[in-house]
N, C-alpha and C positions, 0 to 999 in steps of 0.2 A: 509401672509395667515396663519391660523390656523391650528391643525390638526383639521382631519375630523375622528379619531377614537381616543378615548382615554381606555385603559386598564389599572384597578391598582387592588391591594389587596381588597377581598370583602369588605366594608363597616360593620361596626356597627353601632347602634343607639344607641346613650347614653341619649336617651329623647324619648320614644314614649308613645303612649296612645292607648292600645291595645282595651279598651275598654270592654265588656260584652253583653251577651245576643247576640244578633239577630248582633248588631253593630260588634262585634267580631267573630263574622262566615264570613260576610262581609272584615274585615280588616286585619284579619292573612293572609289568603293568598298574599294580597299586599304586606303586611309587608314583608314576608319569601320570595317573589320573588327577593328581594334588598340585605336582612340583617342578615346576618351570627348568631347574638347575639343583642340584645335588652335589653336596662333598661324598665320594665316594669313599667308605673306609677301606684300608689296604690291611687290614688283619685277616687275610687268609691264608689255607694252606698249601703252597708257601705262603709265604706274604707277597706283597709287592714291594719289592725294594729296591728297583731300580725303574728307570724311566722306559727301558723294554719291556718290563713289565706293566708298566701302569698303559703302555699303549692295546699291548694284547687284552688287558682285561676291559677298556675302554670300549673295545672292539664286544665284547664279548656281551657286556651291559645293551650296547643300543642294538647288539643280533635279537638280546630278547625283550626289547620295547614293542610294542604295539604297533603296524605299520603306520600309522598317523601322529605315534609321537617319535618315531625314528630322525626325525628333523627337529623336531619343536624341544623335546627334555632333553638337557645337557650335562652328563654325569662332567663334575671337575674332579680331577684325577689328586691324588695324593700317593705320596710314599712315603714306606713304613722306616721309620732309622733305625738303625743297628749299632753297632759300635762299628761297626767300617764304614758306616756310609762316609762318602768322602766330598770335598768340595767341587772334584770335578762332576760329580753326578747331580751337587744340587744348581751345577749350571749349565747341564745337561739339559736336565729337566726340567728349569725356567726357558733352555731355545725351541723344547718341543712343541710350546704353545698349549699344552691340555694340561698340567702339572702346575695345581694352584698352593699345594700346602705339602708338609710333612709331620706326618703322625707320630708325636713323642709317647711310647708306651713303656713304662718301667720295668724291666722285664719281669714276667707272673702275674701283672697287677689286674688282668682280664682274658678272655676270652681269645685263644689264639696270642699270646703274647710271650711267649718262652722268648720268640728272636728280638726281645725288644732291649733298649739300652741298659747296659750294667753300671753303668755309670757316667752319671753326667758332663764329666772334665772330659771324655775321652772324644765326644761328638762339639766341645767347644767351638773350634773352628770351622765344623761343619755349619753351625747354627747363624754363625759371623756370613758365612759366604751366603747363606739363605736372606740376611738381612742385607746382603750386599744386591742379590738378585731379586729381591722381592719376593720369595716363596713365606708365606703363612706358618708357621707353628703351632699345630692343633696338639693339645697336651692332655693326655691323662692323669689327671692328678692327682696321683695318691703314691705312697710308700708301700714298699711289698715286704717289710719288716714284721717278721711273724711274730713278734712281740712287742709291737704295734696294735693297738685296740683297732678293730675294722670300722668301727663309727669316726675314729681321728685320722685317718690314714689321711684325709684332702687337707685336713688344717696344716700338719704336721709335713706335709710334702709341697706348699706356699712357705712353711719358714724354711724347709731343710734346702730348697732347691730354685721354687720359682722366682722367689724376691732377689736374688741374686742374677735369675737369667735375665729377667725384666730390666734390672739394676744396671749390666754387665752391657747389655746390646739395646741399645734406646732407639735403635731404627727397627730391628724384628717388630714384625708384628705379631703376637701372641694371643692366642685366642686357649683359655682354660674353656673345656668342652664340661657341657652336663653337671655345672656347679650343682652340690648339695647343701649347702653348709652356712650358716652366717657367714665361717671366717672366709668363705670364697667371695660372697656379695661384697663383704666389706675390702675386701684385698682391690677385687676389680674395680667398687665406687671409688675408690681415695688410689690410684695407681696412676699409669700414665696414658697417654693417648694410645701406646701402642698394643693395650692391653683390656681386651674385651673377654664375653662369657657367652655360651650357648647355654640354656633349659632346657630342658625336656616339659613337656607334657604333663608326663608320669609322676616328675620331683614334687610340681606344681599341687598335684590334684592327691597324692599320698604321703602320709606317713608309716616309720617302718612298724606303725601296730599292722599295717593292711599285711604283711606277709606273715601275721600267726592270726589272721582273724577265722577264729572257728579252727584252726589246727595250723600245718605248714600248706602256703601256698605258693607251689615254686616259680608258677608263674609271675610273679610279684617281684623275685629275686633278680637284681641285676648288681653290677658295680659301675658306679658308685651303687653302694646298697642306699634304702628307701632313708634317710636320717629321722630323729625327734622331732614333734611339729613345732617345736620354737626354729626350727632352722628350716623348715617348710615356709615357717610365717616369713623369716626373711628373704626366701626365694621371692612370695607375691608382693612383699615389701619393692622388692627390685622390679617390678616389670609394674606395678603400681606408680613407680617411679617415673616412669617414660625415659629411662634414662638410655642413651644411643648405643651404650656400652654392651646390653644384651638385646641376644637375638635368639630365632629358632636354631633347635636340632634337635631332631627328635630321639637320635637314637635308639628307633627303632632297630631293634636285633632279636631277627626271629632265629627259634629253634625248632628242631620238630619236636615233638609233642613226647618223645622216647624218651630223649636226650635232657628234658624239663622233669618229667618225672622219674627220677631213678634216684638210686641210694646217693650220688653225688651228683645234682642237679646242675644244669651249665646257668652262666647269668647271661642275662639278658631279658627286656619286655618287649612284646610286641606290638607299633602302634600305628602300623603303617596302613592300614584298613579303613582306619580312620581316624589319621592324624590330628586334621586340621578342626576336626569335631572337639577332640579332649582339649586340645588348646581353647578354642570359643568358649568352651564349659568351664576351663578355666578362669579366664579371663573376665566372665560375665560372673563368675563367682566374688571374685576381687573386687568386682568393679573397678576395671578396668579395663573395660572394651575403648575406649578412647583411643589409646596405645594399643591396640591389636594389630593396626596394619603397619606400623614402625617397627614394632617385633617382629613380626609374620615377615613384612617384605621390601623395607629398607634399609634396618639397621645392618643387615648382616652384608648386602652388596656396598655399601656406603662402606663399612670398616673394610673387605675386599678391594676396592677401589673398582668396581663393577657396576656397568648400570643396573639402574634399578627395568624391573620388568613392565610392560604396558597392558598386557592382557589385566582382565581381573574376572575373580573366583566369586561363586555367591553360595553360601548354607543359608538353609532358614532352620526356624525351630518348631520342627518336627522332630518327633521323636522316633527311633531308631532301634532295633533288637538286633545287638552284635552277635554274628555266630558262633553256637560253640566251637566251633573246630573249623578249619582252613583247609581243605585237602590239597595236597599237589603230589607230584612226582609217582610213583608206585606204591601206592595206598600211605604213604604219610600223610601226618596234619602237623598243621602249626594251631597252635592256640591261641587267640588274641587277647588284649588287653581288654576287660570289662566281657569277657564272652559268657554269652547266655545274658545280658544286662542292656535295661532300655538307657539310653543317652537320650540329652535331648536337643541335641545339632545336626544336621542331615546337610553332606556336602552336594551339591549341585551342578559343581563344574562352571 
């Protein structure tokens, strides 16, 4: 038998999507009930792409925190690159002090990423000056090659582009976000110190039969899309592993509920409700609750160069009925991951 309480170091999120407007008055407070510190994603419209920006929107995140977590949760800021970004902005925005990474998104390859790089060579020296400054490299990894199979676009974008960046700059430190795949587990186990991996959740606990189970379910749909379960299995192979190199990020990216069901659905899952719950269920599904609190809330300040946090979190295993629907802003909903469905981890705080 299992335990029926589990208590570890608070949690970070090294991936979330805090979002803006109406959606982010809505989603700090969930966020800040789990998550000590947060990578904040800079994929909006506009984006964030310079350190002006990452301060206003900074500003904007802890306006709509909770009065009690307005001090305690710490959005770390990121900017989105572009082919201009340039090296004086990435030491710009290692003097501001809140500017811990920069978001490599290929341009089309997600949500919000037209303004994203066209090509690699052209931010070279950009990435040089970030490993000179210490700024992080959070990477989207995949090719936006439309005759490119959508299931290889992560393998195929580790040989066309990362193993070279990896190769090229041995002081960056590089973090590939929300691995799906074998060929990502096996790139980050055999690679170098300066190159780690975030999971999600969702990679962990599905495969892509769950977005045609019983028809289409758009909810389901994100990019990286869901992969085959041999490359699931490699996911829990890695976190099974206890190895330092992976950590959390949830990758939570909510939509409203409009914008999920329509004739061209946006990607994204949403799991910020109850993050730290799918994780446990995952984890205890592996068997690998051992490693849960080195995932959850060391690995990821340990490859940052960040302390680790003192507070600590407790779920037990009660079971839970997630809601169908989220409402916020003027009659929207978001829809959550597992909604209408019992879990069986209940977070506590």
């Amino acid at each position: 038998m299992g335990p029926t309480e589990i208590s570890i170091i608070q949690p970070d999120d090294w991936h979330q999507h805090f979002r803006d407007g109406d959606r982010l008055t809505a989603l700090a407070p969930l966020i800040a009930k789990q998550f000590k510190r947060c990578i904040a994603m800079p994929n909006l419209k506009p984006p964030v792409v310079t350190t002006e920006d990452a301060v206003r929107y900074r500003k904007e995140i802890i306006d709509a925190l909770p009065e009690d977590k307005k001090t305690e949760m710490e959005p770390l800021m990121t900017l989105y690159l572009t082919d201009k970004t340039t090296p004086e902005e990435i030491k710009k925005a290692k003097e501001s002090g809140i500017v811990f990474a920069c978001k490599l998104y290929p341009a089309g390859a997600t949500t919000n990423s037209d303004s994203g790089v066209t090509d690699i060579k052209k931010i070279m020296p950009t990435l040089a000056a970030m490993a000179e400054h210490g700024i992080l490299l959070l990477v989207h990894g995949e090719v936006t090659d439309p005759e490119i199979d959508i299931f290889d676009r992560e393998a195929m974008f580790i040989d066309r582009y990362l193993r070279s960046i990896v190769n090229e700059l041995p002081t960056l430190k590089v973090v590939m976000e929300h691995i799906t795949t074998k060929d990502a587990v096996d790139f980050v186990v055999n690679g170098p110190d300066n190159l780690a991996a975030t999971i999600t959740a969702h990679h962990l606990l599905y495969n892509r039969n769950e977005i045609f189970k019983g028809g289409v379910r758009p909810h389901m749909y994100c990019l990286p899309v869901l992969k085959r379960e041999s490359h699931r299995q490699a996911l829990l192979s890695a976190i099974q592993s206890g190895s330092p190199k992976f950590f959390l990020g949830t990758d939570s990216a909510a939509h409203p509920k409009s914008a999920k069901e329509s004739s061209c659905g946006c990607a994204g899952v949403f799991t910020a409700h109850a993050a730290l719950e799918f994780y446990v269920q995952a984890f205890e599904e592996a068997g690998a609750l051992d490693h849960l609190e080195n995932f959850c809330s060391k690995n990821g300040p340990n490859f940052y160069g960040l302390p680790i946090n003192t507070k600590t979190v407790k779920l037990v295993k009660t079971e839970q009925t997630i809601p169908k629907e989220i409402e916020y802003g003027n009659g929207q909903a978001f829809v959550p991951l597992a909604a209408g469905e019992t879990i069986p981890w209940t977070f506590l705080g």
